[in-house]
C-alpha positions, 0 to 999 in steps of 0.5 A: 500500500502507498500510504505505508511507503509514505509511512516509512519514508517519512520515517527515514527521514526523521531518523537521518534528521534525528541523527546525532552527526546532523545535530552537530551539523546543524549546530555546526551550520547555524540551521538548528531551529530549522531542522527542529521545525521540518522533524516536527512537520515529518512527525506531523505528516506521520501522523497524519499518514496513520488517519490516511491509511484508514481513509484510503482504504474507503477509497477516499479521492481527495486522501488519494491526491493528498496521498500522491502530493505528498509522495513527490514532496517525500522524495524531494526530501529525501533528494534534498538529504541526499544532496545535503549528503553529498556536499558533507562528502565534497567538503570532507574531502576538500578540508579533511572535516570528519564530520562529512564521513560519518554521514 
């Protein structure tokens, strides 16, 4: 089922989020408090997810469409770690920072 993918991967996501190398980045960054809003949207989305299984299973429409936005905006999320990712890698190289390489 979709919305358990969705479930999962917002779940993925909060615990690349929640790790501790990307706190110390965070803090690192200057980006703290942003990082603490988008953890408490993807709890919020989580949780939201849960009321939509129930409501897709009735083969909701409008829960369906909501369900396929926000599979895009999950997988630009991701896209978006992953890129954050990359750069961590690019600057370890570049300057030998440790941090990059536990990422």
């Amino acid at each position: 089922m979709a919305d358990g993918i969705l479930f999962d991967m917002a779940g993925r996501l909060l615990d690349v989020l929640e790790s501790h190398i990307f706190h110390e980045i965070a803090l690192a960054w200057g980006v703290k408090d942003d990082i603490t809003k988008l953890k408490q949207t993807v709890r919020g989305v989580k949780a939201v997810l849960l009321d939509a299984q129930k409501q897709h299973s009735k083969k909701n429409d409008l829960v369906t469409e909501w369900l396929r936005r926000l599979e895009g905006v999950l997988y630009e999320a991701d896209d978006l770690l992953d890129a954050f990712s990359l750069e961590l890698r690019k600057r370890e190289m570049m300057t030998g920072n440790k941090l990059a390489k536990e990422v």
